[in-house]
LUMZA-718562 format. One record per residue (C-alpha): residue number from 0; x, y, z. Coordinates in steps of 0.001 Angstrom, whole numbers. Example, Ala and Ser with C-alpha at 12.3 -4.5 7.8 and 13.67 -1.06 7.14 Angstrom:
residues 2
+-----+---------+---------+---------+
| num |       u |       v |       w |
+-----+---------+---------+---------+
|   0 |   12300 |   -4500 |    7800 |
|   1 |   13670 |   -1060 |    7140 |
+-----+---------+---------+---------+
This chain:
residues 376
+-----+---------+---------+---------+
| num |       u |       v |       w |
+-----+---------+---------+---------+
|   0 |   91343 |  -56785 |   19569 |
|   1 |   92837 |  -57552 |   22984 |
|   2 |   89224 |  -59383 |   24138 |
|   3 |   89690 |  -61038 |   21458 |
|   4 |   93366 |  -61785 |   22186 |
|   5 |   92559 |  -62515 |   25852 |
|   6 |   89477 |  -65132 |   24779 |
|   7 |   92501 |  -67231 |   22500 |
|   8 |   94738 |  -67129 |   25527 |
|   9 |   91783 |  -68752 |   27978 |
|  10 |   90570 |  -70877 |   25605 |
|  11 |   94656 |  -72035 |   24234 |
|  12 |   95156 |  -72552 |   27974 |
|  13 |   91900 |  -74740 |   29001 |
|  14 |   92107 |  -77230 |   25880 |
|  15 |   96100 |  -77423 |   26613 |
|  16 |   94728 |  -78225 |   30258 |
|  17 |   91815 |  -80845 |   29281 |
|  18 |   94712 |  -82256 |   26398 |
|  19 |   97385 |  -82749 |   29395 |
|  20 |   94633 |  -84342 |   31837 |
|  21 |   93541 |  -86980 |   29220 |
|  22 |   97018 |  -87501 |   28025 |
|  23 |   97707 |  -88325 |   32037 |
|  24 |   94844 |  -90192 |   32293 |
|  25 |   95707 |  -92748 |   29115 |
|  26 |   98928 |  -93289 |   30086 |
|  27 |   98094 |  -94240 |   33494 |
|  28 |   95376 |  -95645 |   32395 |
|  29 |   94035 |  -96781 |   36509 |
|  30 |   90780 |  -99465 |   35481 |
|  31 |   92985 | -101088 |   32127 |
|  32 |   90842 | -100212 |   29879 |
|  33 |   92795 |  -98651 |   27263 |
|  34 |   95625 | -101422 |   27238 |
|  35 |   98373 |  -98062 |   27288 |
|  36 |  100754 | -100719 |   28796 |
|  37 |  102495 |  -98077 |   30725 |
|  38 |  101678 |  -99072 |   33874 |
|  39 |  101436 | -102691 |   34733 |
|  40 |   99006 | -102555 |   38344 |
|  41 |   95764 | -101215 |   38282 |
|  42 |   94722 | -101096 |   42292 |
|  43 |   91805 |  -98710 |   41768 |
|  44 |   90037 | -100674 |   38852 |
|  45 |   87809 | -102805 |   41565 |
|  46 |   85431 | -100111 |   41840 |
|  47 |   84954 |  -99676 |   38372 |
|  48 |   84477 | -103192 |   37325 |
|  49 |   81224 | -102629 |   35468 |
|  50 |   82959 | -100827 |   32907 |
|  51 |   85943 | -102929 |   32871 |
|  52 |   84158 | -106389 |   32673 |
|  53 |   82214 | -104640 |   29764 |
|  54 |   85539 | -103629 |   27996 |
|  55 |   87166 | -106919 |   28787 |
|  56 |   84511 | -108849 |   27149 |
|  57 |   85209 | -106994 |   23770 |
|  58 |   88642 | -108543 |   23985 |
|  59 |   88481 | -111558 |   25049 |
|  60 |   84782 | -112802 |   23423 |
|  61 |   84630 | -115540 |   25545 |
|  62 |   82698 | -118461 |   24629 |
|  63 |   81514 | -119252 |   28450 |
|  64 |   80457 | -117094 |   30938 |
|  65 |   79797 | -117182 |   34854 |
|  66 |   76821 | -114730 |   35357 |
|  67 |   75769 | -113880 |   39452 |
|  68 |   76611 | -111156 |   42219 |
|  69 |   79533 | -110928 |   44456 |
|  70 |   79139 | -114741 |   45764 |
|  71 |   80097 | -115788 |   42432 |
|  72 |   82596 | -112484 |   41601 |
|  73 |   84370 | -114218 |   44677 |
|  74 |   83886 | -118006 |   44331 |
|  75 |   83639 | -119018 |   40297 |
|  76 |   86851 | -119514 |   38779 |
|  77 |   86432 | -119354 |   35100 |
|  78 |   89576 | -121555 |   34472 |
|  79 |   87646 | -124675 |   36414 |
|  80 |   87681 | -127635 |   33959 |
|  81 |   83821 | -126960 |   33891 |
|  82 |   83801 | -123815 |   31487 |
|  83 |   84793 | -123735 |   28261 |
|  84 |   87977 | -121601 |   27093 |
|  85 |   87711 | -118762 |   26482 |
|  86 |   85795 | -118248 |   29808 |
|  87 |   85618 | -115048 |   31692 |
|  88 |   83411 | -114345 |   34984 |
|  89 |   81105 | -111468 |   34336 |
|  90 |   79381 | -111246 |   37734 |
|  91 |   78984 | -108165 |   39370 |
|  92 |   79175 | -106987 |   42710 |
|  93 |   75718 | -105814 |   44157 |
|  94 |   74158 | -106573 |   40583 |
|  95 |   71035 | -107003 |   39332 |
|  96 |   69521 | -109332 |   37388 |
|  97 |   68712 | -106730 |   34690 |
|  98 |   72455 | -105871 |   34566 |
|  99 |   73321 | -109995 |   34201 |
| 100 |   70962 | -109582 |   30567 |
| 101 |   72412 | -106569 |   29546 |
| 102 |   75975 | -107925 |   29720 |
| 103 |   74694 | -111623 |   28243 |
| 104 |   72963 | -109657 |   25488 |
| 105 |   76319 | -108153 |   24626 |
| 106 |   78154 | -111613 |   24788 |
| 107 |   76126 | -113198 |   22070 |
| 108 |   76461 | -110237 |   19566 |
| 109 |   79634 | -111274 |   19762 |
| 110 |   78863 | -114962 |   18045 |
| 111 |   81256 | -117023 |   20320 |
| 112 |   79253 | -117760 |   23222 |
| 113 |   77780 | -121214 |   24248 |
| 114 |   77974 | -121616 |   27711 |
| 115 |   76391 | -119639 |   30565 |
| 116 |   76249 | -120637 |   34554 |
| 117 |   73844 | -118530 |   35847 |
| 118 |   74543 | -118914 |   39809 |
| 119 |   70977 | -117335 |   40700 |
| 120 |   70689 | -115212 |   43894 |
| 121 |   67472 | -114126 |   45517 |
| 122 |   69107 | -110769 |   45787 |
| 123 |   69884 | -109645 |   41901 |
| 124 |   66120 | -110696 |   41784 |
| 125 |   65015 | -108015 |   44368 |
| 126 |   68051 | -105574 |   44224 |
| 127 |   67420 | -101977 |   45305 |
| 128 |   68661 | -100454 |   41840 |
| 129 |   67918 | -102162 |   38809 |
| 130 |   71288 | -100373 |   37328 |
| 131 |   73650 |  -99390 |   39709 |
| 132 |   75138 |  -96798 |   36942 |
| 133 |   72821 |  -94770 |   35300 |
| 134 |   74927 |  -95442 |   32342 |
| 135 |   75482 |  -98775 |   32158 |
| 136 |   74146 |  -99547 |   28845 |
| 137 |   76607 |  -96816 |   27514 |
| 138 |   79617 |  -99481 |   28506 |
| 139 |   79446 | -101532 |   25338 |
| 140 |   79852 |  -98342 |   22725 |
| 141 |   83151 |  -98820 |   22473 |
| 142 |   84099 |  -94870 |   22264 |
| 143 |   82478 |  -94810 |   25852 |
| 144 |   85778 |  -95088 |   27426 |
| 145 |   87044 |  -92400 |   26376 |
| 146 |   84716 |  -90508 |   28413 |
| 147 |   86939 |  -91467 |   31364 |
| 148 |   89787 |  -89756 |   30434 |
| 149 |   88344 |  -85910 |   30846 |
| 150 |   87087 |  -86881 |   34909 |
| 151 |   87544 |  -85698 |   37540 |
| 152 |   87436 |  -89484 |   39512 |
| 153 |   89435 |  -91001 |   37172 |
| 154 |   92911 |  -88001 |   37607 |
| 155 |   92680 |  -88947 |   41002 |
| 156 |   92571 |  -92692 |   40416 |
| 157 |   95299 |  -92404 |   38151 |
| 158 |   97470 |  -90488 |   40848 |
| 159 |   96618 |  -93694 |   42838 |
| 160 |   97576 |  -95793 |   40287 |
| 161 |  100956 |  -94277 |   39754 |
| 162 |  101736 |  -93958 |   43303 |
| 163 |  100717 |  -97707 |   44132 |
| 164 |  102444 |  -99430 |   41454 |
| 165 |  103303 | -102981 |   43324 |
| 166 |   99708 | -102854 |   44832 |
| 167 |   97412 | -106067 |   44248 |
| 168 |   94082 | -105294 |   41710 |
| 169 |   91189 | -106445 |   43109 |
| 170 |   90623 | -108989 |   40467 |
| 171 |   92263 | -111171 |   38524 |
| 172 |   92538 | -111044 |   34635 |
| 173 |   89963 | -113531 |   34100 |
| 174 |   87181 | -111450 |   36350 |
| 175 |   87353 | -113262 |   39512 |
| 176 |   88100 | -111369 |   42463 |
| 177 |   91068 | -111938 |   44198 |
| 178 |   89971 | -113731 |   47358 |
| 179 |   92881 | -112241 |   49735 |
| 180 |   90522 | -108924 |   49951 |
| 181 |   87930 | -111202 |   51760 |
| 182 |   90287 | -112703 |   54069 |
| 183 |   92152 | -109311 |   54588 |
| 184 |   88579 | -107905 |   55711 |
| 185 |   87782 | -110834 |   57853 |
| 186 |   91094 | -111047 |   59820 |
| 187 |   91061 | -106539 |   59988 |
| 188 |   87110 | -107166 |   61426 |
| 189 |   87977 | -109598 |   63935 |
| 190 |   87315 | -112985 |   62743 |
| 191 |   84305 | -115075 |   60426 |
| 192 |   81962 | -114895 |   63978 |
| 193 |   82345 | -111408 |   64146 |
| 194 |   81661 | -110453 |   61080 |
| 195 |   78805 | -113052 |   60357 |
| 196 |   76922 | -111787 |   63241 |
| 197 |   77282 | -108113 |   62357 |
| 198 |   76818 | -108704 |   58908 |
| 199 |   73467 | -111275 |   59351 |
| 200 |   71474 | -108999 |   61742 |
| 201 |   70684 | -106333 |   58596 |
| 202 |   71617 | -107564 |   55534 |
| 203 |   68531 | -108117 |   54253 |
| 204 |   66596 | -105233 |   55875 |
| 205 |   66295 | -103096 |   52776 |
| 206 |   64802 | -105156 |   49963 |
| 207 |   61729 | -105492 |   48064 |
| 208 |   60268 | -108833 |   49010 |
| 209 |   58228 | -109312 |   45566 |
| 210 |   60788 | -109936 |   42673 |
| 211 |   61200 | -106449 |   41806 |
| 212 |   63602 | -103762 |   41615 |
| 213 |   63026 | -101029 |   44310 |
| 214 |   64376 |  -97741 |   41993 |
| 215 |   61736 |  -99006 |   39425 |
| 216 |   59316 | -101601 |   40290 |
| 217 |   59997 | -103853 |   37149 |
| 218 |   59442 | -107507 |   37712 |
| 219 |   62727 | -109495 |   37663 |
| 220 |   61115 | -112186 |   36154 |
| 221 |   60600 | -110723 |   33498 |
| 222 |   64662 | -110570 |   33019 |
| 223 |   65028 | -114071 |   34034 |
| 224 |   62473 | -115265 |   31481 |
| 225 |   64450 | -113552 |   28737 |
| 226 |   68175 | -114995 |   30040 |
| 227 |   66449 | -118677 |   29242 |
| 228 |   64674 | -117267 |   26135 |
| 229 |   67961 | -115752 |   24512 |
| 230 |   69977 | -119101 |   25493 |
| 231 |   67310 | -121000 |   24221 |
| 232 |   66814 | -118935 |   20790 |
| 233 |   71125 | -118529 |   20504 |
| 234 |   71758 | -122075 |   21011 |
| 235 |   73613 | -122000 |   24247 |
| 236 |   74025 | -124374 |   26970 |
| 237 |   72708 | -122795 |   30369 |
| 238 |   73324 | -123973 |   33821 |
| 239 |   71409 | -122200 |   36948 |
| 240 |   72421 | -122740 |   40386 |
| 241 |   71773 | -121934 |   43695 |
| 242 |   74708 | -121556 |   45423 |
| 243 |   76370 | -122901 |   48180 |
| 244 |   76055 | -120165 |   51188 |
| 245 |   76508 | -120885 |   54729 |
| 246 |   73062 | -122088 |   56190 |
| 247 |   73641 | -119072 |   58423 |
| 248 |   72627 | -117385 |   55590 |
| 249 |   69238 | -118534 |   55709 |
| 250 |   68260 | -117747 |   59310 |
| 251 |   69293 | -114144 |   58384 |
| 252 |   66800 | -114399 |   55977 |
| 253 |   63497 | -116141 |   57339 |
| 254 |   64006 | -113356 |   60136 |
| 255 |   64106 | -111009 |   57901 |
| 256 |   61738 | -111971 |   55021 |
| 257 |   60447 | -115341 |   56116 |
| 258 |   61777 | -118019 |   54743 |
| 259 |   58908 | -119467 |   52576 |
| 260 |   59744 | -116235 |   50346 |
| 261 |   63175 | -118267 |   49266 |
| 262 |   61550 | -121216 |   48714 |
| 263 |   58639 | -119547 |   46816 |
| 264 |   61534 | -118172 |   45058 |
| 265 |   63068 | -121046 |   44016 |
| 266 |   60200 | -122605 |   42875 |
| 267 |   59200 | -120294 |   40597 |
| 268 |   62564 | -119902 |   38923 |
| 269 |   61845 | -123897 |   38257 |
| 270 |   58595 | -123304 |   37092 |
| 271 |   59660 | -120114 |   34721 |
| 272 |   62359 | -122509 |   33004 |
| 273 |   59708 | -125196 |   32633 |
| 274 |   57260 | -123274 |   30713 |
| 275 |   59939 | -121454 |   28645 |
| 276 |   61136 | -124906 |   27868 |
| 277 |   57448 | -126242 |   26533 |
| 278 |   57165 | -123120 |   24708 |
| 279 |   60503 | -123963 |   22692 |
| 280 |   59552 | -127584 |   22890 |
| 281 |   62276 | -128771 |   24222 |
| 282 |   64264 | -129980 |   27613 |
| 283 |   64150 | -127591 |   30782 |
| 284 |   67457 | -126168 |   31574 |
| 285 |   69208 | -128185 |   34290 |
| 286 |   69082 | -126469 |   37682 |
| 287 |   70834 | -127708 |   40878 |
| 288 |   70296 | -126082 |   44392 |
| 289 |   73468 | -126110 |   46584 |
| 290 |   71631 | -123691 |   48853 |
| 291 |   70524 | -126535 |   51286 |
| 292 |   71378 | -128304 |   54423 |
| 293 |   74940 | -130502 |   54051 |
| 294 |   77938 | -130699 |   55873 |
| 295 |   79684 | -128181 |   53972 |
| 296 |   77281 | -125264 |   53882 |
| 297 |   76762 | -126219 |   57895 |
| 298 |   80656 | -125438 |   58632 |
| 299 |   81348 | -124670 |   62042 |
| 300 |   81601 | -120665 |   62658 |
| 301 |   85132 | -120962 |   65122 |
| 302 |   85105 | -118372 |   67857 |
| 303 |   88527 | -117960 |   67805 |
| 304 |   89211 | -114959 |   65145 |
| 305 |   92531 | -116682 |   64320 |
| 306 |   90862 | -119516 |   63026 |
| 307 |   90313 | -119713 |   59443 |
| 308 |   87114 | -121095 |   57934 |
| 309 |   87803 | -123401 |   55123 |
| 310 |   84548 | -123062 |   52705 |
| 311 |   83303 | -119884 |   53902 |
| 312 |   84614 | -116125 |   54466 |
| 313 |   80988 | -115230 |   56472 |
| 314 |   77252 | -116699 |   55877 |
| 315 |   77069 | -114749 |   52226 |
| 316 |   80217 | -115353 |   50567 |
| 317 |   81738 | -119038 |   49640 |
| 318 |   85511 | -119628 |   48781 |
| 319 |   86704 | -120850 |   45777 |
| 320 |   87456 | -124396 |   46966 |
| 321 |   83803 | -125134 |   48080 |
| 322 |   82714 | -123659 |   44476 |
| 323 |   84918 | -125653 |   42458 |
| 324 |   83066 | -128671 |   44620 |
| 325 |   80040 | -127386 |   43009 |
| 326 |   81669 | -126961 |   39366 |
| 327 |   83306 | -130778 |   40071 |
| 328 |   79240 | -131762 |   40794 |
| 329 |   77806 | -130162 |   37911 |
| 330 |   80717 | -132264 |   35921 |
| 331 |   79945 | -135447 |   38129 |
| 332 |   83418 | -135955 |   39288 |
| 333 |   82796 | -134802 |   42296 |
| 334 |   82996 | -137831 |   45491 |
| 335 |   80467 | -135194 |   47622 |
| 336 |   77592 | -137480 |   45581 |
| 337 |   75405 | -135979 |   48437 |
| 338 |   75726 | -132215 |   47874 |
| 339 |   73668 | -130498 |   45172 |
| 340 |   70283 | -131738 |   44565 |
| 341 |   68823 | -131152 |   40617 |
| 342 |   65564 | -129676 |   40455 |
| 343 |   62555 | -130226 |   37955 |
| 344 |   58540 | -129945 |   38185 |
| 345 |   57994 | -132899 |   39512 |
| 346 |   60215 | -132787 |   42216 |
| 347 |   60805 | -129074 |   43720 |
| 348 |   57510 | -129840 |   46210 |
| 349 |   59039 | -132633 |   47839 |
| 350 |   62799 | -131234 |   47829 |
| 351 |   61498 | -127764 |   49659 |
| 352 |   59865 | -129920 |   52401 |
| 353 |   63373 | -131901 |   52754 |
| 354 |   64738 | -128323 |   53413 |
| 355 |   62734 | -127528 |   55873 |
| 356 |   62960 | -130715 |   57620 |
| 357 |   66572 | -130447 |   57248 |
| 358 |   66493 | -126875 |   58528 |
| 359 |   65132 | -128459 |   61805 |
| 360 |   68425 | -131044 |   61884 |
| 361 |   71560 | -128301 |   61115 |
| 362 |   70293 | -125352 |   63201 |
| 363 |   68530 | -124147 |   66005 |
| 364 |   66705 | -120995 |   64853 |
| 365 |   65815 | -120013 |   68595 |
| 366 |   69372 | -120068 |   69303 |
| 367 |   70676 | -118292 |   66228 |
| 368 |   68111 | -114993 |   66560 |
| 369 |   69312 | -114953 |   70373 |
| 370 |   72834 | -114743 |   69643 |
| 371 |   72679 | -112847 |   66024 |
| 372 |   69705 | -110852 |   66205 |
| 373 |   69139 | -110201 |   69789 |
| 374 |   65771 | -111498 |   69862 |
| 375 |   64618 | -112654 |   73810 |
+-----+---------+---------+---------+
């Protein structure tokens, strides 16, 4: 009788235990994803923002979309003129391309969407992890959430949250992140030069060089072709870009992939939209590149770490007034008539031989690897 007695008294005391952590956890509530309203900042919800961009979208149902990694996370702002309202920017930090379908997939089930930019990076086509949580496709049952509130992570985020009530979130409501994080990191690092030449000399050491995801060896293409494929089947307008990156950028890359892989790249994402096109027997999406050679992705780097960089926050990352140039383009209002060249079948060939004739004009490669990479 008293084991037995004992056993109630555990047992009473762990599920009053797990019932007072959750309860904590609601009301704090650190990535808003319950909408508790208790607390009004949420300055630990950046890390999380797979799972709140997933919950989001169940709110909102936008009916346009900005799909991409962190360069558009940082640069697209979904209330630009361009996108149609509702709009809500569900790129992800470090994401794949695979994760960019699985959150479309969820946006159309909704019935509201009809317009996607797809800002297309070379990295969510080769990214190291193909999810970057194991769980991701669990994010759109909507009693997932509540799997949050018995964790350890989350207790101590919601501590956080309490104690740093006044503190910025890392984005804003409408999924961009909130650029001062950027320019925080840039002016605690020591500057854009700094950083760019710390930054270029590794960053792309680590991937796969084939269009495939290094924790499982899928093709990427294969995502890609179904992006166009379910825009083309729901009806939805679909604009892919490549975006506007310092040229910097590039150098970083040809030394350490070789830059005929990016244009390879970019020619087959013309090519895959072309054929997907003549299968559904009508017009190719319209793709523009904005990764090329112009006075605005050539801004000058300033040596002086006080000096702030006006389109650029280091080679990877653009600001949000150099991609609202690119939204103003793809609206043709914008007076840079120049900048952002469309791309089709018949004239990708010629426009990857203008880059790398242009390549020759805006930067000397010999002079980049000595300073970035070290190379005698």
């Amino acid at each position: 009788m008293k084991n037995k007695l004992w056993v109630n008294i555990v047992l009473g005391f762990f599920f009053t235990f797990i019932i007072i952590i959750a309860s904590f956890n609601y009301i704090a509530d650190p990535y808003g994803i319950y909408n508790s309203g208790f607390f009004k900042d949420k300055p630990a919800s950046g890390k999380h923002m797979r799972i709140v961009k997933a919950v989001k979208l169940q709110e909102l149902k936008p009916v346009s979309i900005a799909l991409g990694t962190s360069r558009t996370d940082v640069g697209i702002n979904p209330e630009h003129p361009y996108f149609i309202k509702p709009s809500y920017n569900l790129a992800l930090s470090g994401g794949s391309l695979y994760e960019s379908k699985l959150y479309l997939e969820n946006v159309i089930k909704q019935g509201n969407l009809k317009q996607v930019l797809l800002v297309a990076d070379w990295r969510m086509f080769n990214e190291i992890n193909m999810r970057q949580t194991s769980d991701i496709e669990r994010y759109f049952d909507k009693f997932f959430i509540y799997a949050y509130l018995i964790n350890y992570k989350t207790l101590t985020d919601s501590y956080f949250t309490i104690k740093n009530q006044g503190a910025k979130a890392q984005h804003h409501a409408n999924g961009q992140m909130d650029n001062s994080f950027l320019r925080s990191h840039i002016i605690s690092s020591g500057g854009h030069l700094k950083v760019m030449n710390s930054e270029e000399s590794y960053y792309y050491q680590s991937f796969n060089k084939n269009n495939t995801y290094k924790s499982t060896n899928k093709n990427s293409f294969e995502d890609f072709e179904e992006i166009v494929r379910l825009c083309y089947k729901n009806g939805i307008t679909l604009d892919i870009i490549f975006g506007p990156s310092h040229i910097r950028q590039w150098e970083s890359f040809d030394y350490h992939i070789g830059i005929d892989v990016f244009y390879k790249w970019k020619k087959d994402v013309v090519l895959t939209v072309d054929k997907i096109a003549k299968e559904e027997n009508t017009t190719p999406y319209r793709i523009m590149d904005f990764s090329v050679y112009h006075e605005l992705t050539a801004e000058k780097v300033p040596e002086d770490p006080a000096v702030e960089m006006k389109y650029h926050f280091e080679g990877s990352h653009y600001k949000e007034v150099l991609a609202n140039i690119v939204l103003d383009r793809l609206l043709d209002k914008s007076p840079y008539k120049d900048f952002g060249i469309e791309l089709n079948v018949k004239n990708i060939d010629s426009h990857l031989e203008n880059l790398r004739n242009d390549r020759a004009k805006y930067i000397n490669t010999d002079s980049y690897r000595k300073n970035v990479i070290n190379e005698k």
